[in-house]
Backbone as XML, in Angstrom:
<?xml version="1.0"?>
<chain id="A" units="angstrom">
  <residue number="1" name="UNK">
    <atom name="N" x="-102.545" y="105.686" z="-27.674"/>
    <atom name="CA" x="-101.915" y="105.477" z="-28.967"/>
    <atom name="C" x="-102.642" y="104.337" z="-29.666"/>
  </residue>
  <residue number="2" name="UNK">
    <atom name="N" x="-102.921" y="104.685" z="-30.810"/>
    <atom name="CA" x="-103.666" y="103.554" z="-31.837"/>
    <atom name="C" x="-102.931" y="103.385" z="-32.687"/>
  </residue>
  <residue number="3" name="UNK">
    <atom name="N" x="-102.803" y="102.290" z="-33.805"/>
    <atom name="CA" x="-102.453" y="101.884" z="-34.842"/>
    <atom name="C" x="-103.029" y="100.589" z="-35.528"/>
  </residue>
  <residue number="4" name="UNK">
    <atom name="N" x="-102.862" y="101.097" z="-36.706"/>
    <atom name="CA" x="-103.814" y="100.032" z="-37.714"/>
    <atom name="C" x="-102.963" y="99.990" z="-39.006"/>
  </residue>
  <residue number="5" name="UNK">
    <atom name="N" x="-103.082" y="99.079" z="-39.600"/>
    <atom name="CA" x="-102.320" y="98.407" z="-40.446"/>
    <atom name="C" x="-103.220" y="97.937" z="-41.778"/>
  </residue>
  <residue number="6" name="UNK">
    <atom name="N" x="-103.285" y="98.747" z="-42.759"/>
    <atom name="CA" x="-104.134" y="97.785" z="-43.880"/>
    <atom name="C" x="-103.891" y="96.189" z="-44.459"/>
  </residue>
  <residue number="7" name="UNK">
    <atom name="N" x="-104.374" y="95.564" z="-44.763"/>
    <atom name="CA" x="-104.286" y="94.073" z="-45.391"/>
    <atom name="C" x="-103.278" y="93.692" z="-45.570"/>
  </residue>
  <residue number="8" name="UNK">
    <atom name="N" x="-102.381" y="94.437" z="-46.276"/>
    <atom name="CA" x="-101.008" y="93.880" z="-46.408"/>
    <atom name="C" x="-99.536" y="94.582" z="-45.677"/>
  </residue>
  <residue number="9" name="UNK">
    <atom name="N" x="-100.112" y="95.452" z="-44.952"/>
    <atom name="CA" x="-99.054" y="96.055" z="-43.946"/>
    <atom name="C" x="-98.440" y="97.061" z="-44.648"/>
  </residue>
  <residue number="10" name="UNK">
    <atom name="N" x="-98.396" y="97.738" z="-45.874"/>
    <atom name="CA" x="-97.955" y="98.639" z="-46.063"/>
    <atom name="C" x="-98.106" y="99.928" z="-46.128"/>
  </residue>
  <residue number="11" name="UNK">
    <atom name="N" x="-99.580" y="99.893" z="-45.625"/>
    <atom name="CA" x="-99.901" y="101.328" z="-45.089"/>
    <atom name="C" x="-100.879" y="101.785" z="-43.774"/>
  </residue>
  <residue number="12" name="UNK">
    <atom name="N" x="-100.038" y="102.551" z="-42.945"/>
    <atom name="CA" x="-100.260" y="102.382" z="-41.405"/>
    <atom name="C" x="-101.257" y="103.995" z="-40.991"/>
  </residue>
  <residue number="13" name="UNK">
    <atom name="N" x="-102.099" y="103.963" z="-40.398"/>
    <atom name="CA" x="-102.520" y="105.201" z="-39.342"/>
    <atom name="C" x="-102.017" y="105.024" z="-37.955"/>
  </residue>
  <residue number="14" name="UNK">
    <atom name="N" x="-101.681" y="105.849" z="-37.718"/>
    <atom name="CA" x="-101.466" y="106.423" z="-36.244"/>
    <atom name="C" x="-102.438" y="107.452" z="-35.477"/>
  </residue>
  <residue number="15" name="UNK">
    <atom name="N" x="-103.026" y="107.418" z="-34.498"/>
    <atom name="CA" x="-103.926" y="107.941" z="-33.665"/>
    <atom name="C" x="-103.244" y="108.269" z="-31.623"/>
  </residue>
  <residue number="16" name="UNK">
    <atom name="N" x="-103.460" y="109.569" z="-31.520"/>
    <atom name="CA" x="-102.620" y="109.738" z="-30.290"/>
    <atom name="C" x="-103.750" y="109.733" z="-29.062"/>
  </residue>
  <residue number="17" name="UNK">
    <atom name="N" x="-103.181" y="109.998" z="-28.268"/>
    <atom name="CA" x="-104.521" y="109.370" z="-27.153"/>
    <atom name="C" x="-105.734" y="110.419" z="-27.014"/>
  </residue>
  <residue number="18" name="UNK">
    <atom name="N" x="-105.348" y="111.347" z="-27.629"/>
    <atom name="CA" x="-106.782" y="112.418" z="-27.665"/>
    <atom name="C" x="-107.646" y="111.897" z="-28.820"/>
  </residue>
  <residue number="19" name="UNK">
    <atom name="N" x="-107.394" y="110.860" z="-30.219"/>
    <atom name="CA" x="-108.046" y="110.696" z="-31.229"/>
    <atom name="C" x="-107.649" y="111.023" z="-32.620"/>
  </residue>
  <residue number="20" name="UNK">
    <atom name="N" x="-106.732" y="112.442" z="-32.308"/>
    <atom name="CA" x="-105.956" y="113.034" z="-33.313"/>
    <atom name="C" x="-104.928" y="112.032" z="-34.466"/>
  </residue>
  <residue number="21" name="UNK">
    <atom name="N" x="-105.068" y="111.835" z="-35.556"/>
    <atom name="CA" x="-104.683" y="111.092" z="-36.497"/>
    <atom name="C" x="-103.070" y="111.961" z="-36.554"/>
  </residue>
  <residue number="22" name="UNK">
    <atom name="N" x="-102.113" y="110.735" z="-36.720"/>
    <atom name="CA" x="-100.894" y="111.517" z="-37.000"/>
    <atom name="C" x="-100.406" y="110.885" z="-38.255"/>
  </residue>
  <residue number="23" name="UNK">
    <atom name="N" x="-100.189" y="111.858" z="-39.095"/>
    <atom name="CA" x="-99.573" y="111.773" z="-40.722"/>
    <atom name="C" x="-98.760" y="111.315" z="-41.173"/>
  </residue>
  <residue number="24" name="UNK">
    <atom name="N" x="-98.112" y="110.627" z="-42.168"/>
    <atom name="CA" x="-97.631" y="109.837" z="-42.543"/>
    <atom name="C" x="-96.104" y="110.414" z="-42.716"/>
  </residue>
  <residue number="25" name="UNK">
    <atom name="N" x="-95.726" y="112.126" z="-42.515"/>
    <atom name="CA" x="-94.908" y="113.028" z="-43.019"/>
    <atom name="C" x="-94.951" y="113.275" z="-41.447"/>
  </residue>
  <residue number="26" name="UNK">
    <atom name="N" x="-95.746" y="113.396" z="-40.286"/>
    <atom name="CA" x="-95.479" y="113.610" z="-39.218"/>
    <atom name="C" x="-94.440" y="112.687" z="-38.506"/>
  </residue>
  <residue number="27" name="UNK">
    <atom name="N" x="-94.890" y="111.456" z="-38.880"/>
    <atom name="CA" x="-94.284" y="110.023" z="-38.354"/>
    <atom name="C" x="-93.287" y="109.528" z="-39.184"/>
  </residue>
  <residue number="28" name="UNK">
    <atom name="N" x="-92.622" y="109.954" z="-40.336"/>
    <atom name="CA" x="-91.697" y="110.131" z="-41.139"/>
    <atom name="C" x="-91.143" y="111.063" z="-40.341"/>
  </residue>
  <residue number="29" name="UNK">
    <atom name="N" x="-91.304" y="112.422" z="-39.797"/>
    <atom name="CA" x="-90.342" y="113.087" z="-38.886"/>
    <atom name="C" x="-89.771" y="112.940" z="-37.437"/>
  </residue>
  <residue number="30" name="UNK">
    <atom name="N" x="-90.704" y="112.182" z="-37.154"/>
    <atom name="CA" x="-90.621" y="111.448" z="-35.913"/>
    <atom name="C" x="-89.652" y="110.542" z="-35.935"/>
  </residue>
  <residue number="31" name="UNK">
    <atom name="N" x="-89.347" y="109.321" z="-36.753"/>
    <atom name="CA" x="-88.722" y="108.744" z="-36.829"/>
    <atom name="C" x="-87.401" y="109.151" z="-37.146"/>
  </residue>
  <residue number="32" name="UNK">
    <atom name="N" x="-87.416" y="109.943" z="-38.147"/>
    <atom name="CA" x="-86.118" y="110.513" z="-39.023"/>
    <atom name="C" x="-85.413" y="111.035" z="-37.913"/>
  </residue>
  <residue number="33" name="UNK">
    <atom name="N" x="-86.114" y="112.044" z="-36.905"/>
    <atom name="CA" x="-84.796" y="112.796" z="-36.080"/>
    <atom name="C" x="-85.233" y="112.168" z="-34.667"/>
  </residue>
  <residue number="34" name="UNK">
    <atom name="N" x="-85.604" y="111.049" z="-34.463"/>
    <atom name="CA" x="-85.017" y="109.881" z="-33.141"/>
    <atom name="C" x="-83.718" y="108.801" z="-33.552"/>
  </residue>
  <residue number="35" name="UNK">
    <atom name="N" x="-83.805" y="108.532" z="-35.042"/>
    <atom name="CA" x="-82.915" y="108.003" z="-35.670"/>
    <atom name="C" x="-81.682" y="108.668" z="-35.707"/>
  </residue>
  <residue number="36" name="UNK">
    <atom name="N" x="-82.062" y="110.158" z="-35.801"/>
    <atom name="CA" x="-80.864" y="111.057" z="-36.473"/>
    <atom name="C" x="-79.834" y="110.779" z="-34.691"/>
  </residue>
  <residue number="37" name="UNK">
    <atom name="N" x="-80.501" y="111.310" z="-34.063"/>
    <atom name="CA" x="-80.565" y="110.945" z="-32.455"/>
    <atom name="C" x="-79.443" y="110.332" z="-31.847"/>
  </residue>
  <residue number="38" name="UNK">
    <atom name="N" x="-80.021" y="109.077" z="-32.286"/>
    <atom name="CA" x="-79.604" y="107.906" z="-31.681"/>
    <atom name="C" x="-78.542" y="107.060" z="-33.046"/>
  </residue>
  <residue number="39" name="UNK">
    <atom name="N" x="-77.752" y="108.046" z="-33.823"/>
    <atom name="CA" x="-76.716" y="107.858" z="-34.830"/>
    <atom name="C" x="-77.045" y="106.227" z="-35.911"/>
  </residue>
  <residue number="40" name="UNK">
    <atom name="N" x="-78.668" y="106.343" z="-36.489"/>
    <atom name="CA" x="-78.792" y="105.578" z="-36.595"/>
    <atom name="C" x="-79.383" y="105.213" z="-38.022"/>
  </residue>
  <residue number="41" name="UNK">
    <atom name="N" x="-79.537" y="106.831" z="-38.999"/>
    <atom name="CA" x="-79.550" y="107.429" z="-39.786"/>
    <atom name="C" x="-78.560" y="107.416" z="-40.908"/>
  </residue>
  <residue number="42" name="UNK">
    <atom name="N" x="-78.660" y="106.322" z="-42.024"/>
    <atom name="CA" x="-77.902" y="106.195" z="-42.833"/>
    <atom name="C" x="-78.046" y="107.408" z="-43.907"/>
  </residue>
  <residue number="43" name="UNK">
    <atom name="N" x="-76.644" y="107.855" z="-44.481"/>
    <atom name="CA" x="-76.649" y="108.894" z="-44.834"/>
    <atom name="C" x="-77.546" y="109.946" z="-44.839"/>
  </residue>
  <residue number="44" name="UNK">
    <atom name="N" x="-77.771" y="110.813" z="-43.694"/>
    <atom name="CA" x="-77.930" y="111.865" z="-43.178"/>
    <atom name="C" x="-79.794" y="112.601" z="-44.472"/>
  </residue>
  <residue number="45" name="UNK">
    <atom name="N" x="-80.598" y="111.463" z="-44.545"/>
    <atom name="CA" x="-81.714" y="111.926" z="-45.042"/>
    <atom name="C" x="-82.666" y="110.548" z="-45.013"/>
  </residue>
  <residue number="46" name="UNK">
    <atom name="N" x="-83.851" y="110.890" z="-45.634"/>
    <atom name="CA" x="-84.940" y="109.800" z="-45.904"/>
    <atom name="C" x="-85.470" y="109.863" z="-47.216"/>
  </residue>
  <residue number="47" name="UNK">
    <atom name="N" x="-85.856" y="108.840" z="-47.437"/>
    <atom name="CA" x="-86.908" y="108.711" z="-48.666"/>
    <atom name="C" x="-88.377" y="108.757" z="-48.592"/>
  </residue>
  <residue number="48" name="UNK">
    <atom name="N" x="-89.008" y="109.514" z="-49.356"/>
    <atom name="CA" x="-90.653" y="109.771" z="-49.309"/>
    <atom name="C" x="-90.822" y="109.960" z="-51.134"/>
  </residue>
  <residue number="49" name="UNK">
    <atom name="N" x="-92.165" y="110.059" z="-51.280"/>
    <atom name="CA" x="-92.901" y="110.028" z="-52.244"/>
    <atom name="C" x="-92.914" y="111.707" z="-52.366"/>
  </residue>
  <residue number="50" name="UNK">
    <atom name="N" x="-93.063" y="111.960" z="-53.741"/>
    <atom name="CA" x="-93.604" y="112.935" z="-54.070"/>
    <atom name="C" x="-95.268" y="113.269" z="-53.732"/>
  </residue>
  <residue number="51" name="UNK">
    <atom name="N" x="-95.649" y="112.941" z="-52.579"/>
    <atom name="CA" x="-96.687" y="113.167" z="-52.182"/>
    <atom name="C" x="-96.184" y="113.633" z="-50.337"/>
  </residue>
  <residue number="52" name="UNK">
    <atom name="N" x="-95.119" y="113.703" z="-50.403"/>
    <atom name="CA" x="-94.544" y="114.142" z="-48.726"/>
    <atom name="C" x="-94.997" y="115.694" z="-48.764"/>
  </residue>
  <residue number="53" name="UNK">
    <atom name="N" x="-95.183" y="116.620" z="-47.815"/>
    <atom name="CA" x="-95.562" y="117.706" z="-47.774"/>
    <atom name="C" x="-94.112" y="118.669" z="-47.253"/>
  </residue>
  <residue number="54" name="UNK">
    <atom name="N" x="-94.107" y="119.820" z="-48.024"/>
    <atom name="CA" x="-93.482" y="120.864" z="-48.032"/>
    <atom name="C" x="-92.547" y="121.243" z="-46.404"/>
  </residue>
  <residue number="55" name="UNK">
    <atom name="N" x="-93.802" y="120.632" z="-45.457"/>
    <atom name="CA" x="-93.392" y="121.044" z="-44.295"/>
    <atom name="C" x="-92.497" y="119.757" z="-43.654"/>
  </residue>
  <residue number="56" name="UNK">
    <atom name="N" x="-92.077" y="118.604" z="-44.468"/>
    <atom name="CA" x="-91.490" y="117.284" z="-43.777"/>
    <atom name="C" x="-90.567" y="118.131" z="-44.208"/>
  </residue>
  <residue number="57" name="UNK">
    <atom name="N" x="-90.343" y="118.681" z="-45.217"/>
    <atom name="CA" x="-88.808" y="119.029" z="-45.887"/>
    <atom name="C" x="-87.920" y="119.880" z="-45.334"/>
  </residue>
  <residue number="58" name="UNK">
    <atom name="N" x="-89.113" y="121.007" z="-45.062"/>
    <atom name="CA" x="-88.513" y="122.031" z="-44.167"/>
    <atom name="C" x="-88.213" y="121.457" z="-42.409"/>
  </residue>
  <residue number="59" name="UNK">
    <atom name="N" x="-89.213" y="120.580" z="-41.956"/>
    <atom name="CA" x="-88.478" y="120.424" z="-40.908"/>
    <atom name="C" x="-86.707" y="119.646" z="-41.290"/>
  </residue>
  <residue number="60" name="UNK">
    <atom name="N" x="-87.410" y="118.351" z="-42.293"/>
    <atom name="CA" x="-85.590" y="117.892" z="-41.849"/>
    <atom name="C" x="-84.381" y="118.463" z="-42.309"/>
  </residue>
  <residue number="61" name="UNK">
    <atom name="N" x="-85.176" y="120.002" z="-43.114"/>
    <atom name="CA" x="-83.492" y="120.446" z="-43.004"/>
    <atom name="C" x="-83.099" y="121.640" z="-42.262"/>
  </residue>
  <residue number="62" name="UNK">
    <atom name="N" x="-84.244" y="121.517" z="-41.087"/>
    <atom name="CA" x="-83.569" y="122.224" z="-39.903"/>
    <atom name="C" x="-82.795" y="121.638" z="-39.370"/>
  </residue>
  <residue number="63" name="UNK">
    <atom name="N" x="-82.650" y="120.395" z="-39.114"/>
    <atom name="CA" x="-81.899" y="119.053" z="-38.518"/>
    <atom name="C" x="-80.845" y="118.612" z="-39.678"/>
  </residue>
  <residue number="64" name="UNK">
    <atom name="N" x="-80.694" y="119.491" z="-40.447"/>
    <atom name="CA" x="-79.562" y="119.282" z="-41.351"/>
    <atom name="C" x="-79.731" y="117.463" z="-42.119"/>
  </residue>
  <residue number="65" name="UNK">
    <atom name="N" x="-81.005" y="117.058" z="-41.932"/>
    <atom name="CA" x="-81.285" y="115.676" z="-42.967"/>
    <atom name="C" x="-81.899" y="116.292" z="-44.071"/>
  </residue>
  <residue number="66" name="UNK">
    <atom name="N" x="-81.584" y="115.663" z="-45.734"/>
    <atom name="CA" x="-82.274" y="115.750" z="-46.968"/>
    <atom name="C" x="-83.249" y="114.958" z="-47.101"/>
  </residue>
  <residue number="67" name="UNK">
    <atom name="N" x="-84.396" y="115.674" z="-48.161"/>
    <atom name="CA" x="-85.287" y="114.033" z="-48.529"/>
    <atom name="C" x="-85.162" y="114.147" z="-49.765"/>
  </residue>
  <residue number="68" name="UNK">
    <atom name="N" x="-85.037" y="112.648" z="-50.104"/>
    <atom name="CA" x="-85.032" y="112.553" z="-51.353"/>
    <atom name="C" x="-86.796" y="111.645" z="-52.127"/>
  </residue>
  <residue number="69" name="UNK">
    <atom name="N" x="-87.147" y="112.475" z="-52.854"/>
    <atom name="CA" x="-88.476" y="112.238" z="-53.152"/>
    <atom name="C" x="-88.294" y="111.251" z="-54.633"/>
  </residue>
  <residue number="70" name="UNK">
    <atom name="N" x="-89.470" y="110.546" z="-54.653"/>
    <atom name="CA" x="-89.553" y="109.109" z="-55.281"/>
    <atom name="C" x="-91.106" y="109.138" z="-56.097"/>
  </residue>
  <residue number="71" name="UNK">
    <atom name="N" x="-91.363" y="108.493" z="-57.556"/>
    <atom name="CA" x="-92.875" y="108.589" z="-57.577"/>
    <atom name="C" x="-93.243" y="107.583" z="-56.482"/>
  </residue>
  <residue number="72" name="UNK">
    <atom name="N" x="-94.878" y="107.999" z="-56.575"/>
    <atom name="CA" x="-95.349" y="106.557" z="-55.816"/>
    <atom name="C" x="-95.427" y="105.281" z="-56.027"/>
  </residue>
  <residue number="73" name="UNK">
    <atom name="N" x="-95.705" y="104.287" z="-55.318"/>
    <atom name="CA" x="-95.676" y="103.167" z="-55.713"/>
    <atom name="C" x="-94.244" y="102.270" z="-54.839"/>
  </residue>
  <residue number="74" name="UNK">
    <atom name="N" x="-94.355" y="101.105" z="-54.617"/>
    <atom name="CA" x="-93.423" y="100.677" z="-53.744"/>
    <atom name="C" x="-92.637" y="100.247" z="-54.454"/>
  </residue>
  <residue number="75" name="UNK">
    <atom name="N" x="-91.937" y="100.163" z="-55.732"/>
    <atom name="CA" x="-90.928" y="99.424" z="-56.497"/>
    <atom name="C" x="-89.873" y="101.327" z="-56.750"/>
  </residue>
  <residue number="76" name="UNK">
    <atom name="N" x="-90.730" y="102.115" z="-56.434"/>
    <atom name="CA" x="-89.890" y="103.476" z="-56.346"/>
    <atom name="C" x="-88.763" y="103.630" z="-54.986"/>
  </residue>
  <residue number="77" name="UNK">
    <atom name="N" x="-89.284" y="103.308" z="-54.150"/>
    <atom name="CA" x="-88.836" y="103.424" z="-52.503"/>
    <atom name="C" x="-88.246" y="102.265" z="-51.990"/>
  </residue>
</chain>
């Protein structure tokens, strides 16, 4: 497992032990339903950018979580 952190910490890569880069919408799902999990999930969704992909959405509402999408930029989120 790798991770790197740009200059000011607000935007992260993840790398798994084969090299494989994991996505920012992957690790947004990851989190979302270990949270959902472990009852830890404030009202039952997450926030992402209108740059989240089609397939974060569809997973979290197999898991019955919403996303609610935001422009970009960190004063949105």
């Amino acid at each position: 497992l790798g991770i790197a952190l740009d200059g000011d910490a607000d935007r992260v890569v993840i790398v798994d032990e084969k090299g494989n880069e994991v996505d920012g919408d992957q690790l947004m799902a990851v989190v979302a339903s270990y949270w959902q999990a472990e009852e830890r999930l404030a009202g039952n969704g997450i926030v992402a950018t209108i740059m989240s992909n089609l397939g974060l959405e569809r997973f979290l509402g197999g898991l019955g979580l919403s996303l609610a999408r935001t422009p970009v930029g960190d004063r949105y989120v």
